[in-house]
Legacy VTK file of the C-alpha trace (Angstrom):
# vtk DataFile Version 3.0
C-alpha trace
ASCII
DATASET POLYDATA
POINTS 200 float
-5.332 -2.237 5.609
-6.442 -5.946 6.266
-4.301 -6.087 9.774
-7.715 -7.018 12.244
-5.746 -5.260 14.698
-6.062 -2.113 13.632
-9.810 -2.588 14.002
-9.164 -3.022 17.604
-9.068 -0.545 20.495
-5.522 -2.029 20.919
-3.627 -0.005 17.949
-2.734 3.593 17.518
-4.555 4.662 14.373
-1.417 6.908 13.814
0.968 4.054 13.735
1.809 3.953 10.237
1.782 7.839 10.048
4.261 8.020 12.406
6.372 5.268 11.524
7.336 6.850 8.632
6.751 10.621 9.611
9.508 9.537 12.294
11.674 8.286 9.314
11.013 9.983 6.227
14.801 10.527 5.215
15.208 6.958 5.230
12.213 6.111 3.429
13.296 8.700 0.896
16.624 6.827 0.490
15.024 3.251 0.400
12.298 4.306 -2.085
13.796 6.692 -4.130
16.068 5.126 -6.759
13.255 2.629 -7.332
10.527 5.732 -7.818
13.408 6.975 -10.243
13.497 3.643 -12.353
10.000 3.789 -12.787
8.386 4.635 -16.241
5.477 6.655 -15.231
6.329 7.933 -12.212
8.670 11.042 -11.035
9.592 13.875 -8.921
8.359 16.659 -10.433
9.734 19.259 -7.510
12.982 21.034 -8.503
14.008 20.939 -4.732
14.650 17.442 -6.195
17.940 18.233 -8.425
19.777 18.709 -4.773
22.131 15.698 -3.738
20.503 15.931 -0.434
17.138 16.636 -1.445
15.902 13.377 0.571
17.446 14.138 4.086
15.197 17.003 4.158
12.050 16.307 6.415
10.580 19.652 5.686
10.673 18.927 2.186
7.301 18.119 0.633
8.200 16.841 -2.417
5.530 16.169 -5.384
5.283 13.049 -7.528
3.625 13.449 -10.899
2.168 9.896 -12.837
1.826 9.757 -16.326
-1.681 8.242 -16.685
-2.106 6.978 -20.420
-3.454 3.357 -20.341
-0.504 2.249 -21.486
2.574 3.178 -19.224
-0.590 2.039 -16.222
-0.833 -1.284 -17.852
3.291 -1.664 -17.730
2.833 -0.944 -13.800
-0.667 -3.379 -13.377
1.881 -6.210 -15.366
4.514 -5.244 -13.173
2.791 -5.981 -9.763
4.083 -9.102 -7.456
2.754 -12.295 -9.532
0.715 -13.173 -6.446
-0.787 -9.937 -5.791
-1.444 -9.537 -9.926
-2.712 -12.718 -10.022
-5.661 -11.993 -7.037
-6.050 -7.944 -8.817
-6.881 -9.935 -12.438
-9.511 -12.705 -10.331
-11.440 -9.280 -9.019
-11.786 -7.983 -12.740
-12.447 -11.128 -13.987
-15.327 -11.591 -11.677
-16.256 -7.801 -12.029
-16.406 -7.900 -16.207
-17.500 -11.463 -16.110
-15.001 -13.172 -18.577
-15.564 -16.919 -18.283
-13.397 -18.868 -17.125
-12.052 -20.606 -20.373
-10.905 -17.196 -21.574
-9.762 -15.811 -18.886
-7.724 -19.106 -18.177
-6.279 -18.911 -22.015
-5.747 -15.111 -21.244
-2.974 -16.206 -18.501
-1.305 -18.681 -19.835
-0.798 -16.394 -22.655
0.654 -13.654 -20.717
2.665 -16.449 -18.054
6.021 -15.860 -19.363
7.747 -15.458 -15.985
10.891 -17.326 -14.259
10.666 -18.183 -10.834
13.249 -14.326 -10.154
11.601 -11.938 -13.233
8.570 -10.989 -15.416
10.263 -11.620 -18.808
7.299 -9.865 -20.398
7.135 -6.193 -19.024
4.383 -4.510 -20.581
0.848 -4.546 -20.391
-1.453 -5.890 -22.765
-5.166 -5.091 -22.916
-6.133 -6.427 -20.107
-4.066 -4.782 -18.094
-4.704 -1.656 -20.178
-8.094 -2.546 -19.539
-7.562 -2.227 -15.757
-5.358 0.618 -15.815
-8.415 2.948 -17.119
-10.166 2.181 -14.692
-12.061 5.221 -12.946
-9.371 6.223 -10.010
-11.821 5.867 -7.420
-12.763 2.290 -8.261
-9.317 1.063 -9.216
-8.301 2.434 -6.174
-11.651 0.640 -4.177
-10.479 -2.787 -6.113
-6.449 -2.415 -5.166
-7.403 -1.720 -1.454
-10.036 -4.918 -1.508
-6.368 -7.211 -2.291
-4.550 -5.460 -0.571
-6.984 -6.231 2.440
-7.064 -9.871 1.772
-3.224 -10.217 1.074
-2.702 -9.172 4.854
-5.890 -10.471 6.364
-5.012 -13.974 6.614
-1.338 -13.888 8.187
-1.960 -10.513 10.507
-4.705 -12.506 11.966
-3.166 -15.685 11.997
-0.029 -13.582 13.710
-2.542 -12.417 16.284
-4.087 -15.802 17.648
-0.418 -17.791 17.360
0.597 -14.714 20.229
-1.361 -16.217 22.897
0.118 -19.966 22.414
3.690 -18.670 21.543
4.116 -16.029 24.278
2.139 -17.370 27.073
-0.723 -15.659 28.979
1.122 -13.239 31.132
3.299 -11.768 28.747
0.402 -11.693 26.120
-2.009 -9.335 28.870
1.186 -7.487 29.307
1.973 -6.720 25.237
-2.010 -6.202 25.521
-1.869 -3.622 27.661
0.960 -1.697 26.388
-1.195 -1.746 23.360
-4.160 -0.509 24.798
-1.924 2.223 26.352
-0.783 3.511 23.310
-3.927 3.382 21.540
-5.604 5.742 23.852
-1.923 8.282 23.517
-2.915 8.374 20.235
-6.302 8.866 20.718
-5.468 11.601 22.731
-3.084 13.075 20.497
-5.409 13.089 17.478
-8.042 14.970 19.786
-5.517 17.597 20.577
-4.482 18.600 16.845
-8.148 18.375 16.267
-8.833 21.394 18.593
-5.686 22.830 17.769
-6.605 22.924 13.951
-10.096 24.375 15.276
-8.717 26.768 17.422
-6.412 27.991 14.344
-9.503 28.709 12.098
-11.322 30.827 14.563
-8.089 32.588 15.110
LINES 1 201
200 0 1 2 3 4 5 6 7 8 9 10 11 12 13 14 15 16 17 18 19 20 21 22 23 24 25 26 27 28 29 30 31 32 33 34 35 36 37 38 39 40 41 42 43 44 45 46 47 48 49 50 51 52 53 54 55 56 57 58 59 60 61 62 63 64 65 66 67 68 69 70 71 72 73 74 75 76 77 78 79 80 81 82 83 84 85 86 87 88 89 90 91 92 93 94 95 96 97 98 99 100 101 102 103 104 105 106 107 108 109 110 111 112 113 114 115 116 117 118 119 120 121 122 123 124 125 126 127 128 129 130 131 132 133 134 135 136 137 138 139 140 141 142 143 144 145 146 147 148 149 150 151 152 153 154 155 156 157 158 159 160 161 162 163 164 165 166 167 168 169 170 171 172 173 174 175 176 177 178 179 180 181 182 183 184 185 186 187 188 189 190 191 192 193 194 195 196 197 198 199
């Protein structure tokens, strides 16, 4: 989301899908024990209980969320203090609080060293976004996350050119284009394969 690249013909569309597809016992091991220490947020698969549970790549295993305002609001205040900071200037502008308030609102809640949030949980605010309907809390999440990558994936883009030089650029370029249409071409063939499997 954000990367202008992926808007281009010059990206497989799959990329991230098969990145971690590719990997998923690795990203099990890297993510896990964080998912654990989270407050709202577990396995709920007994497959689970196994030592080994996450070098299984067949293994489909479910997370369940507790959703009360409350433990959402610990997660919202738990967010990078960058990223926060941008989520809290959308729903500022989207329930209007002026800008005195909202101002007074942060320094209020800016208890943070330069390493940790000293203050963990949520207040109403963050409650406030946290009950948000999914679909727009969702909408307003993938709006920052969009602009958090925007700016240095397209910054990344036009310093290739100047860095790399012209002929290696058209090469990279190519290569790109060349796995774009693979992909392409992949995603066409489980399409008809799916279609093939409901007539069958």
């Amino acid at each position: 989301m954000g990367d202008p690249r992926m808007a281009l013909p010059t990206e497989d569309k799959s990329k991230v899908a098969n990145i971690v597809g590719n990997n998923l016992p690795n990203f099990r091991r890297l993510y896990a024990p964080l998912i654990e220490n989270l407050p709202n947020v577990g396995f709920n698969d007994s497959k689970c209980t196994s030592p080994d549970w996450a070098l299984d790549p067949t293994l489909n295993a479910r997370l369940t969320q507790d959703m009360s305002p409350i433990k959402r609001g610990n997660m919202v205040r738990r967010l990078p203090k960058f990223f926060r900071s941008k989520l809290y200037f959308q729903y500022q502008k989207k329930y209007q609080i002026p800008q005195l308030e909202f101002n007074k609102m942060l320094e209020a809640s800016s208890d943070e060293s330069g390493t940790r949030i000293n203050r963990r949980e949520g207040g109403g605010f963050e409650q406030r976004i946290a009950s948000e309907p999914p679909e727009e809390l969702r909408g307003e999440i993938r709006g920052v996350i969009k602009s958090t990558v925007s700016w240095p994936s397209t910054s990344q883009s036009l310093k290739g050119p100047v860095t790399a030089g012209a002929a290696r650029t058209w090469r990279y370029m190519k290569e790109k284009v060349e796995k774009y249409r693979e992909g392409k071409e992949k995603d066409r063939i489980k399409k008809l394969e799916k279609e093939s499997e409901k007539k069958d």
